[in-house]
ZADO-1210 file (C-alpha; in nm, 4 decimals, padded with zeros to 6 digits):
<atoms>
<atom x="07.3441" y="06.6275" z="10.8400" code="UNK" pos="1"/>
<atom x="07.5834" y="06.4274" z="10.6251" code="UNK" pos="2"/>
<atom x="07.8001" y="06.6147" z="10.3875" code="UNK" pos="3"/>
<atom x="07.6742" y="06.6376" z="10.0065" code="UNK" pos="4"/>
<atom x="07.9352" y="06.6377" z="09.7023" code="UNK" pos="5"/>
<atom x="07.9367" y="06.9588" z="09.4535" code="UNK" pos="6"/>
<atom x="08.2001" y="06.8481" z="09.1367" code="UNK" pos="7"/>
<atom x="08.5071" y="06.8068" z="09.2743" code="UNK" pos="8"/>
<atom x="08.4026" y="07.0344" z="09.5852" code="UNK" pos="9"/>
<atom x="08.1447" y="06.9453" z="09.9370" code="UNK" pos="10"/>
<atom x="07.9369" y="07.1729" z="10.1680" code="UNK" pos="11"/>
<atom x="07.8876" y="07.0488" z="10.5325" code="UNK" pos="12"/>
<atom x="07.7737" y="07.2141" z="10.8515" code="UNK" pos="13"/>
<atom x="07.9700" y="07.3327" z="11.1214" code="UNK" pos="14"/>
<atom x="07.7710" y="07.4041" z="11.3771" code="UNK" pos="15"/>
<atom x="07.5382" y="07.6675" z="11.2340" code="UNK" pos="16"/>
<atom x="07.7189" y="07.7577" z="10.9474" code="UNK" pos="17"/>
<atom x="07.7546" y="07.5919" z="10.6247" code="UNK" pos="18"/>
<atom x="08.1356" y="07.5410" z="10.4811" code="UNK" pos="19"/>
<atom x="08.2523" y="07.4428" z="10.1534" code="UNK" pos="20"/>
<atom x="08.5656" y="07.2102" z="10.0670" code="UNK" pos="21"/>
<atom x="08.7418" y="07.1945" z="09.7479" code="UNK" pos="22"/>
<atom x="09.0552" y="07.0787" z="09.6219" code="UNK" pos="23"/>
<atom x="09.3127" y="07.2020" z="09.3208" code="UNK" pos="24"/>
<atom x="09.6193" y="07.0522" z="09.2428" code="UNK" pos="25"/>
<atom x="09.6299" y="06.8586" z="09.5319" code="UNK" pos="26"/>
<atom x="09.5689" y="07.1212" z="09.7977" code="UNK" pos="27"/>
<atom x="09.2385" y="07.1101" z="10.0018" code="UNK" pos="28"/>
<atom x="09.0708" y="07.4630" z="10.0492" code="UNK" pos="29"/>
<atom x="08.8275" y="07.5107" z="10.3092" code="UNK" pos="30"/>
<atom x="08.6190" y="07.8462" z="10.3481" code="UNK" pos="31"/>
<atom x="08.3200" y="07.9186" z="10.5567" code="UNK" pos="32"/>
<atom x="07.9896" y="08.0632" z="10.3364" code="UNK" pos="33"/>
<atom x="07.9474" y="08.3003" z="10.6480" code="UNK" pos="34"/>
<atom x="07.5553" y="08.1706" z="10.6842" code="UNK" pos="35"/>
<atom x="07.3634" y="07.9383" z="10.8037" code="UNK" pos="36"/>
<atom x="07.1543" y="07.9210" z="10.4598" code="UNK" pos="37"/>
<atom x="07.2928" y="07.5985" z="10.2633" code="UNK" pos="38"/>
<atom x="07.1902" y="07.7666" z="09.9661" code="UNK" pos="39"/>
<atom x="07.4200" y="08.0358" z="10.0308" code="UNK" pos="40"/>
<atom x="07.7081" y="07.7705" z="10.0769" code="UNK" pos="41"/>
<atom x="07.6142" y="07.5972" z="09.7323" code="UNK" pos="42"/>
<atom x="07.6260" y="07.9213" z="09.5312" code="UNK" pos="43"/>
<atom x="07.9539" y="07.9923" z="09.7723" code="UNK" pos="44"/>
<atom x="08.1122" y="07.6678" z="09.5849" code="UNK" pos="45"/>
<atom x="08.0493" y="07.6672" z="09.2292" code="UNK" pos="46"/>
<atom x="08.1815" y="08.0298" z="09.2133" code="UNK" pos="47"/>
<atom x="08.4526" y="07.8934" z="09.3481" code="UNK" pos="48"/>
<atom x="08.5029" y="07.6080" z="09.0957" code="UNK" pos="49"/>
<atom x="08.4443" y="07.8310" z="08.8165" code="UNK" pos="50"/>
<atom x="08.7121" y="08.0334" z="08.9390" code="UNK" pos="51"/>
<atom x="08.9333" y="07.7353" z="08.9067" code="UNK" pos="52"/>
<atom x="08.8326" y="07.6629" z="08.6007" code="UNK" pos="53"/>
<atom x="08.8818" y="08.0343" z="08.4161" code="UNK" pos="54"/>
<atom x="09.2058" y="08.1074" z="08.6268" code="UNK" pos="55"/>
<atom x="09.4341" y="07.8125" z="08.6947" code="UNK" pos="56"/>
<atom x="09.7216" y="07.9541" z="08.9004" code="UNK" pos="57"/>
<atom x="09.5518" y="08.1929" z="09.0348" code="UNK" pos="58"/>
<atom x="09.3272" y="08.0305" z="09.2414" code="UNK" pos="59"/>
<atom x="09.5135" y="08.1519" z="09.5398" code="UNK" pos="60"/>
<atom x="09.1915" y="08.3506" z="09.6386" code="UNK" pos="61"/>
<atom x="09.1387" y="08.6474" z="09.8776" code="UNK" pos="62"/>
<atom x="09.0316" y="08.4019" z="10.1709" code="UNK" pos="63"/>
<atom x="09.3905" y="08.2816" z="10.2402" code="UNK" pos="64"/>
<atom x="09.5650" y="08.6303" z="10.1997" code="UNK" pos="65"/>
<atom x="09.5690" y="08.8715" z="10.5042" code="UNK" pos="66"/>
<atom x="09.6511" y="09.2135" z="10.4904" code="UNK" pos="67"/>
<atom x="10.0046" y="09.2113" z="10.5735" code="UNK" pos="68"/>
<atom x="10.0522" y="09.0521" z="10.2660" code="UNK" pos="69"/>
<atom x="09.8783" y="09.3828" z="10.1129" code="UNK" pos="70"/>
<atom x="10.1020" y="09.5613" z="10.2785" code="UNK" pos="71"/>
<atom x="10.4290" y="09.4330" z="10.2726" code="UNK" pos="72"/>
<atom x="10.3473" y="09.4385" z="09.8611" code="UNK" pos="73"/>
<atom x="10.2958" y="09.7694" z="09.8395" code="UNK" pos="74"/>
<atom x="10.5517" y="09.8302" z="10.0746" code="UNK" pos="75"/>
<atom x="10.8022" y="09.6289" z="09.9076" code="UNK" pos="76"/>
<atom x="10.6954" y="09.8544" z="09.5512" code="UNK" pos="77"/>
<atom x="10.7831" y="10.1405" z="09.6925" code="UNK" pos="78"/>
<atom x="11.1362" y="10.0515" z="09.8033" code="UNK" pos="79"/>
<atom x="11.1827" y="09.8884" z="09.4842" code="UNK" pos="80"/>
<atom x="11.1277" y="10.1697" z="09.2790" code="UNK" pos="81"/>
<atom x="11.2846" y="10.4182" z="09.5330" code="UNK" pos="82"/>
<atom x="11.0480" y="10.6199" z="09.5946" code="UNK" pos="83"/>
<atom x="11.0756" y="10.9652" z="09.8359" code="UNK" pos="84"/>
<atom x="10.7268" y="10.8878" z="09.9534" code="UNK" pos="85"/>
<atom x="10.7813" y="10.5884" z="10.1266" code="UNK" pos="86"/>
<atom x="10.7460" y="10.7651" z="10.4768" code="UNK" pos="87"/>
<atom x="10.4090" y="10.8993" z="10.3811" code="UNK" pos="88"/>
<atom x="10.3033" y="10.5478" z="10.2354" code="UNK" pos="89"/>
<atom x="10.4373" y="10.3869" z="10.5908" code="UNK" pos="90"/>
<atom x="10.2178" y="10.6736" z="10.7837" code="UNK" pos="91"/>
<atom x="09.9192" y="10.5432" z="10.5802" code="UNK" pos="92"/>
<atom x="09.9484" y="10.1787" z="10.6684" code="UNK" pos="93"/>
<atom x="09.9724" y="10.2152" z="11.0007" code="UNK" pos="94"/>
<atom x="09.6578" y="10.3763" z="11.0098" code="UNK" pos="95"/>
<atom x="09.5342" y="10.0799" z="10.8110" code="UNK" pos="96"/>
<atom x="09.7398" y="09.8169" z="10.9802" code="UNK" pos="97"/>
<atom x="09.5625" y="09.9291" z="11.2997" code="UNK" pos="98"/>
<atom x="09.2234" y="09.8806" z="11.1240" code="UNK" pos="99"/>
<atom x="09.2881" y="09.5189" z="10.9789" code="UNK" pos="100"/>
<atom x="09.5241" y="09.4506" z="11.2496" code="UNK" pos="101"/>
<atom x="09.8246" y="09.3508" z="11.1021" code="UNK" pos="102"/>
<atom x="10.2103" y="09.4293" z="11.2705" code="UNK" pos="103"/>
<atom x="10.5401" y="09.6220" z="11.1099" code="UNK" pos="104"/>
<atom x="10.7807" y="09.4189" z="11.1593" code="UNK" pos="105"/>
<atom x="11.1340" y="09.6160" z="11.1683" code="UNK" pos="106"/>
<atom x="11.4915" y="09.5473" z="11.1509" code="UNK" pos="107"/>
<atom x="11.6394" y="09.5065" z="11.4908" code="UNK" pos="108"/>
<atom x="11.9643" y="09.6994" z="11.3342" code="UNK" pos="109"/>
<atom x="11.8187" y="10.0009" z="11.1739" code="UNK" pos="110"/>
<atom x="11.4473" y="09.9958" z="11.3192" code="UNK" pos="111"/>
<atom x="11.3585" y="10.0075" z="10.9237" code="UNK" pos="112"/>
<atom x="11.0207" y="09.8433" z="10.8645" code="UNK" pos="113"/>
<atom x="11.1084" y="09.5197" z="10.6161" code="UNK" pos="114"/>
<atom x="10.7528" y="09.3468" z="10.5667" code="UNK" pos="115"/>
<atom x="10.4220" y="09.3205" z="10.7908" code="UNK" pos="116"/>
<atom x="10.2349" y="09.0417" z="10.9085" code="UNK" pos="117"/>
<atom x="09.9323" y="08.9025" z="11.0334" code="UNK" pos="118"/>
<atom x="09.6198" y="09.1000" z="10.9246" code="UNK" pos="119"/>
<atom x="09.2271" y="09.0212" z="10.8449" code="UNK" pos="120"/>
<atom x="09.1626" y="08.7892" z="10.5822" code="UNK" pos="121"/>
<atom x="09.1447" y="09.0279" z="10.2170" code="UNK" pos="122"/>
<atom x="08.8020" y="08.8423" z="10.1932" code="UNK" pos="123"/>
<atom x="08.6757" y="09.0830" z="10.4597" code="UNK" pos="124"/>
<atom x="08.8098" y="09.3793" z="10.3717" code="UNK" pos="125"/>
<atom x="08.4823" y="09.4849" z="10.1581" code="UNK" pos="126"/>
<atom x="08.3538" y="09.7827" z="10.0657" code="UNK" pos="127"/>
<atom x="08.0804" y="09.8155" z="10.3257" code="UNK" pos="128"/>
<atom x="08.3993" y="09.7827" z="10.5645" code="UNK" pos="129"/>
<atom x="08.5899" y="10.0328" z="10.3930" code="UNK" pos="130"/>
<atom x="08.3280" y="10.2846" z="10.4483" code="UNK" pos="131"/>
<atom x="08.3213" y="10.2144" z="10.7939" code="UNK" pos="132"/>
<atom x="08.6665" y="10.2994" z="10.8205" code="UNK" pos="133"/>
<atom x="08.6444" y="10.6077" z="10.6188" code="UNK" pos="134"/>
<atom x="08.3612" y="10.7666" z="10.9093" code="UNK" pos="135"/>
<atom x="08.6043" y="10.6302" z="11.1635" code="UNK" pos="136"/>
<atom x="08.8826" y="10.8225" z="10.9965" code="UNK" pos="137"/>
<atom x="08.6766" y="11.1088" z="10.9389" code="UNK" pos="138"/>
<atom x="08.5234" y="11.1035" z="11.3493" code="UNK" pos="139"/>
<atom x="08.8959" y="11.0930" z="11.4361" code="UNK" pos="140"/>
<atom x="08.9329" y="11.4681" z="11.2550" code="UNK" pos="141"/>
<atom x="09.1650" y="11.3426" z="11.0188" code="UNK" pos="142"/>
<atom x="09.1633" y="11.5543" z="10.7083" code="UNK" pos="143"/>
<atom x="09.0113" y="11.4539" z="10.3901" code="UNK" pos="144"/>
<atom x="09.3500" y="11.4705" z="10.1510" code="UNK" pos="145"/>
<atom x="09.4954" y="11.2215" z="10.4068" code="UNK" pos="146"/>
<atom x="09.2287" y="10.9574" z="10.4113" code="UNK" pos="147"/>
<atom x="09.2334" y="10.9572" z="10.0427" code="UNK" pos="148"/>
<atom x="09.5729" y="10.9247" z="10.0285" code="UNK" pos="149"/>
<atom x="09.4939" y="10.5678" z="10.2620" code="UNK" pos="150"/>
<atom x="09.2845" y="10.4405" z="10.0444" code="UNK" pos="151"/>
<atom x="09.5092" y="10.5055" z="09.7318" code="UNK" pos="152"/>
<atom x="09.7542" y="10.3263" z="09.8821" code="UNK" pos="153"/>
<atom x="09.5182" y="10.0663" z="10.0157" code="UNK" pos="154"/>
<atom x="09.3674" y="10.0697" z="09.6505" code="UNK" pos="155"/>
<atom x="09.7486" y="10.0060" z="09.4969" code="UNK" pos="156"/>
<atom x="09.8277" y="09.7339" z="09.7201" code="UNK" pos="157"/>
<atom x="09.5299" y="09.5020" z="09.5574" code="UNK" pos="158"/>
<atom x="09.6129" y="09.6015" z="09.2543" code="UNK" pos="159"/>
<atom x="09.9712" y="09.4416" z="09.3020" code="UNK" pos="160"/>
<atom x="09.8252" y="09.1399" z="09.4246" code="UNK" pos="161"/>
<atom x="09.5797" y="09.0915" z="09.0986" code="UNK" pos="162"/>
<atom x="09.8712" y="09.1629" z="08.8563" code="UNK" pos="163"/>
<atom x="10.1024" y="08.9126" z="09.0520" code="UNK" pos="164"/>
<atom x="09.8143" y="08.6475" z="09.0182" code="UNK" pos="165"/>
<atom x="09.7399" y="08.6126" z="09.3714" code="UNK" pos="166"/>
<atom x="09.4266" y="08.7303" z="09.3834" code="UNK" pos="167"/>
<atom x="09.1340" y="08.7469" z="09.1738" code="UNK" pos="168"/>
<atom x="08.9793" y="09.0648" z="09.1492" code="UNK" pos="169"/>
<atom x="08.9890" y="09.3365" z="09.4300" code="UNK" pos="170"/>
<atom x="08.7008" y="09.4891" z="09.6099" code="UNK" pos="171"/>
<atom x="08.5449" y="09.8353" z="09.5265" code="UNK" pos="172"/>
<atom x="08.7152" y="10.1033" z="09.6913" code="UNK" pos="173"/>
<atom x="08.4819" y="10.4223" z="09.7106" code="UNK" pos="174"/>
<atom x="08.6660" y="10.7373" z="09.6928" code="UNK" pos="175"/>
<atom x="08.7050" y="11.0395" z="09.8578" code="UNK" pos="176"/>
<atom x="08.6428" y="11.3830" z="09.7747" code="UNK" pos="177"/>
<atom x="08.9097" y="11.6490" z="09.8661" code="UNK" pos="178"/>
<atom x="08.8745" y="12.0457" z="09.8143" code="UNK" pos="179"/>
<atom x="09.1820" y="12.1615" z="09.9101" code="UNK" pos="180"/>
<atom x="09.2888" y="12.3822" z="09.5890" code="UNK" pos="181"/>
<atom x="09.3835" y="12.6894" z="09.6797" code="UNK" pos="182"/>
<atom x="09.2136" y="13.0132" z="09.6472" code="UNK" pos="183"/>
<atom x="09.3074" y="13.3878" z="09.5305" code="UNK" pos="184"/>
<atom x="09.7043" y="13.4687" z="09.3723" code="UNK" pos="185"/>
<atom x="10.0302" y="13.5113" z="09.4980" code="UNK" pos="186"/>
<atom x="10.1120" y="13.8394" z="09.2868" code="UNK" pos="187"/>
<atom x="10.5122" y="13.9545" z="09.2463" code="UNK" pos="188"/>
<atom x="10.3748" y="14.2804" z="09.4510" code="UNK" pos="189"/>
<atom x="10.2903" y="13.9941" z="09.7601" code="UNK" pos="190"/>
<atom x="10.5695" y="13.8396" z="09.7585" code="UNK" pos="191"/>
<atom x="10.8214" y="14.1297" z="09.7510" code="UNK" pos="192"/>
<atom x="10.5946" y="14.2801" z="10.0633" code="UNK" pos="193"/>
<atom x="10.6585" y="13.9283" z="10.2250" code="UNK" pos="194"/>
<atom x="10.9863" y="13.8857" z="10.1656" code="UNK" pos="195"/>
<atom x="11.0899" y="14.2611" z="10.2739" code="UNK" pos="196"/>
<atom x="10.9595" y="14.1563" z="10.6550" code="UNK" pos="197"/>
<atom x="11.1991" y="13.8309" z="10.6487" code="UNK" pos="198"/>
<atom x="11.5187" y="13.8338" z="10.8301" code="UNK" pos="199"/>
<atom x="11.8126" y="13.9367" z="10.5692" code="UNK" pos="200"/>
<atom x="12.0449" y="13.6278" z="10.5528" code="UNK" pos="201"/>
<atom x="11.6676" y="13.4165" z="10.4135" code="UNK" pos="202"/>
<atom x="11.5946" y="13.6761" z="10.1365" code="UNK" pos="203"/>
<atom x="11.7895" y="13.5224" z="09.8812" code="UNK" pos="204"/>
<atom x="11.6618" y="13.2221" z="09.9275" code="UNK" pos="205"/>
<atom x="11.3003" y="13.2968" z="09.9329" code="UNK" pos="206"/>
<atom x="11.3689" y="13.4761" z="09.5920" code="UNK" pos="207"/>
<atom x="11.5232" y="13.2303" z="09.3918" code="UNK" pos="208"/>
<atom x="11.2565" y="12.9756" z="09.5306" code="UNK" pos="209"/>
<atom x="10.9919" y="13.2104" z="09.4145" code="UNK" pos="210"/>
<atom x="11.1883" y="13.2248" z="09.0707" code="UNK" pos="211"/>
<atom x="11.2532" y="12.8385" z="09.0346" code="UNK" pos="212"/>
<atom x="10.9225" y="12.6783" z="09.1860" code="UNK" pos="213"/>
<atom x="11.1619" y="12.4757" z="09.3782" code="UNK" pos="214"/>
<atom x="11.0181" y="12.3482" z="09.6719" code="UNK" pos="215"/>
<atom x="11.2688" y="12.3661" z="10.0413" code="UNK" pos="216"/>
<atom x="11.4244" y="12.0605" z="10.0199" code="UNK" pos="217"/>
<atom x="11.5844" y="12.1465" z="09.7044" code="UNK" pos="218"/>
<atom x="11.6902" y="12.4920" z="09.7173" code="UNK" pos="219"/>
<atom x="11.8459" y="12.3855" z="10.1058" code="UNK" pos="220"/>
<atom x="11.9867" y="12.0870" z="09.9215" code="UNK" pos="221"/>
<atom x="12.2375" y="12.2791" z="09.6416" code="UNK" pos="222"/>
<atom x="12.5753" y="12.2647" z="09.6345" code="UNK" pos="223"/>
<atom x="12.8498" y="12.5300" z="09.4682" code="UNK" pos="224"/>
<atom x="12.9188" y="12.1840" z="09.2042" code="UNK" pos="225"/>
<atom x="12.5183" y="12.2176" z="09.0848" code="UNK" pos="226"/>
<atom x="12.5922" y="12.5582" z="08.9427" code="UNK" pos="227"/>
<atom x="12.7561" y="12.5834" z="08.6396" code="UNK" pos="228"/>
<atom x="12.8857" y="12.9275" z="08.5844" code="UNK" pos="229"/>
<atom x="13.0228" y="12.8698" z="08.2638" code="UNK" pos="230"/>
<atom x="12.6670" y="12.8226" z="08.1280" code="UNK" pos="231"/>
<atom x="12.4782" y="13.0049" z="08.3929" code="UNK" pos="232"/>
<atom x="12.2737" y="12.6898" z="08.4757" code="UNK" pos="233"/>
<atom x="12.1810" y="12.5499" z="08.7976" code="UNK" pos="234"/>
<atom x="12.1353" y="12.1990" z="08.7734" code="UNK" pos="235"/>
<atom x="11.9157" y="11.9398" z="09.0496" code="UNK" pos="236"/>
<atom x="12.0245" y="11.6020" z="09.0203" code="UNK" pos="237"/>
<atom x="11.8005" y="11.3119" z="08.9903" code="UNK" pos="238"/>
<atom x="11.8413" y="11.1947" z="09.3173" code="UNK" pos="239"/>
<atom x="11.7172" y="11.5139" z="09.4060" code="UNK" pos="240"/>
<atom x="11.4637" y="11.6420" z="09.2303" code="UNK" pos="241"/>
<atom x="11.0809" y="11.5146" z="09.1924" code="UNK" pos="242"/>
<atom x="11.1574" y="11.4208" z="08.8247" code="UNK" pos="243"/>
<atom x="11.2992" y="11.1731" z="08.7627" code="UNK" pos="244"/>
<atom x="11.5773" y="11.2884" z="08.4884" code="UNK" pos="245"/>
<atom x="11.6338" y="11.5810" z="08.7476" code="UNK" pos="246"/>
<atom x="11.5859" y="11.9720" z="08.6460" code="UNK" pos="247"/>
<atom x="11.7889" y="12.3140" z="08.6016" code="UNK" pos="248"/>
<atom x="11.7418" y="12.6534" z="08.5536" code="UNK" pos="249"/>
<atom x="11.9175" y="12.9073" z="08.3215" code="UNK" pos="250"/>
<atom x="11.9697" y="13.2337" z="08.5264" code="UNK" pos="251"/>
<atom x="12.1180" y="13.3798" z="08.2058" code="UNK" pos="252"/>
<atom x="11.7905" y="13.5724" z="08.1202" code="UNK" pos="253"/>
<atom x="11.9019" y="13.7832" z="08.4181" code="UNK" pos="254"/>
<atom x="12.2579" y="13.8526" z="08.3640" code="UNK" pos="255"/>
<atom x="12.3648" y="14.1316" z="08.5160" code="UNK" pos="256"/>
<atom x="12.1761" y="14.0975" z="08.8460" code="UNK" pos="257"/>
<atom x="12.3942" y="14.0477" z="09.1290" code="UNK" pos="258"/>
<atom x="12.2222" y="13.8401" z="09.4125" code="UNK" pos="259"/>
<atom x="12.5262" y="13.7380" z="09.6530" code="UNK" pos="260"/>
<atom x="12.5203" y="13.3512" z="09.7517" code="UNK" pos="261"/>
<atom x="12.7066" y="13.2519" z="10.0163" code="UNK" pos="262"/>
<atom x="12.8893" y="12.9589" z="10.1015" code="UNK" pos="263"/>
<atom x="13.0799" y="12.8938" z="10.4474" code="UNK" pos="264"/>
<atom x="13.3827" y="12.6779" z="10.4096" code="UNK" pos="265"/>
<atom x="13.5737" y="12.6087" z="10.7743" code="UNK" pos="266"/>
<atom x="13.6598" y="12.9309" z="10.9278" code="UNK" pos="267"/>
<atom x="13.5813" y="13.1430" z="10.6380" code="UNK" pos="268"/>
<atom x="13.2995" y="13.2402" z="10.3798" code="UNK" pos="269"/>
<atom x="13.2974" y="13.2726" z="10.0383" code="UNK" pos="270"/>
<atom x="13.0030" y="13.4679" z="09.8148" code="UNK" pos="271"/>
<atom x="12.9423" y="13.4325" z="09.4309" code="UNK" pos="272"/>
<atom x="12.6839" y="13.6291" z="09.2136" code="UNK" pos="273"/>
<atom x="12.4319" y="13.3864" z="09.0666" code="UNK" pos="274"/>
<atom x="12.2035" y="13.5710" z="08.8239" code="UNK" pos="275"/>
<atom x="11.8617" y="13.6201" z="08.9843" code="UNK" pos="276"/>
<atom x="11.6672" y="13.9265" z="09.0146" code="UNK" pos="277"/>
<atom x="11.7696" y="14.1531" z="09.3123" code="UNK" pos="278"/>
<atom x="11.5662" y="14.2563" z="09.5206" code="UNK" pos="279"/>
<atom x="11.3562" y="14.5615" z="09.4597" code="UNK" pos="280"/>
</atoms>
């Protein structure tokens, strides 16, 4: 069977499945209608042309990205902005690069991943093949809070692509549902019974964690120059802390309390009295 004209667009057969053609701004497109149904190809096409037609530059379409462009865009947003999460972001595409089998390709200097490659066309990555890969996920025992966590990300990285106008629209991505709040209260009475079984030297530092609501990584991270004892401030920089414009806390509501710091310099050890509760 010959091949029949559509606009500026043609369907013809290859083997048992019909194909469309069509060209914009001198580049040919080709794209298979994934049936053997002409009608299917026809209908294929003059979506296709009316997506030239309403979007111009953008008719870059889904078929001719793969999903290491997904994920080198989202990848590439993350460093960007700086953001501490980029080793949980990396742990959830390689969970999806092994699904739409695309590669991490690192620096040969630092082993750092720079961009990915290869990858299923985004055209296939419905939502019917989404789901799949959430049961596959789920089979596999991993927990709930992570999988959604892969599809937010998987969910972001589209949505890069439609505001940089290389692709059209991005497919439905079902969520997830996590229950993972957590149950009953951590009364002072708890914590002082919890702290009183902890070896000595880690008391102070549960305590003023329990004060501040500052998670490990901060409280390990302080230095003698983040307190201000002038002001009885302590003060997380930026870099630092989850906020962006940083955070402190005034221990001058509890002056008076004497809760001994220490700080080992060389050989010997010096301690300070930051105002925090002691213990009772």
């Amino acid at each position: 069977m010959g091949r029949r004209k559509y606009g500026v667009g043609l369907i013809y057969l290859r083997g048992r499945t019909w194909w469309i053609a069509y060209s914009w701004r001198g580049t040919r497109y080709r794209e298979s209608s994934r049936s053997d149904q002409r009608r299917e190809a026809t209908n294929l096409l003059h979506q296709r042309l009316a997506e030239i037609g309403s979007h111009g530059p953008a008719i870059r379409l889904a078929h001719h990205l793969v999903f290491g462009h997904l994920a080198t865009a989202i990848h590439l947003d993350y460093r960007a902005n700086g953001r501490r999460s980029l080793p949980r972001l990396e742990s959830s595409l390689q969970h999806l690069c092994r699904e739409f089998r695309a590669t991490a390709v690192r620096d040969s200097r630092d082993g750092q991943v720079t961009h990915y490659e290869g990858g299923v066309s985004a055209a296939d990555i419905t939502t019917e093949r989404i789901k799949a890969y959430v049961a596959r996920r789920l089979a596999q025992r991993a927990a709930p809070a992570t999988i959604h966590n892969e599809l937010a990300h998987l969910k972001r990285a589209f949505n890069l692509l439609v505001l940089e106008g290389r692709l059209l629209r991005r497919p439905h991505i079902p969520g997830l549902s996590v229950e993972n709040a957590r149950q009953g209260l951590f009364r002072r009475e708890d914590f002082l019974q919890v702290v009183a079984e902890l070896p000595r030297q880690l008391r102070p530092l549960a305590r003023f964690a329990y004060l501040t609501g500052w998670r490990k990584e901060e409280c390990l991270g302080l230095q003698w120059s983040d307190v201000d004892f002038g002001s009885d401030v302590i003060r997380l920089p930026p870099e630092r802390a989850k906020k962006p414009r940083g955070q402190g806390v005034s221990v001058r509501r509890h002056a008076g309390a004497r809760t001994a710091a220490s700080q080992s310099t060389g050989t010997c050890s010096r301690e300070r009295s930051l105002g925090v509760p002691p213990e009772r």
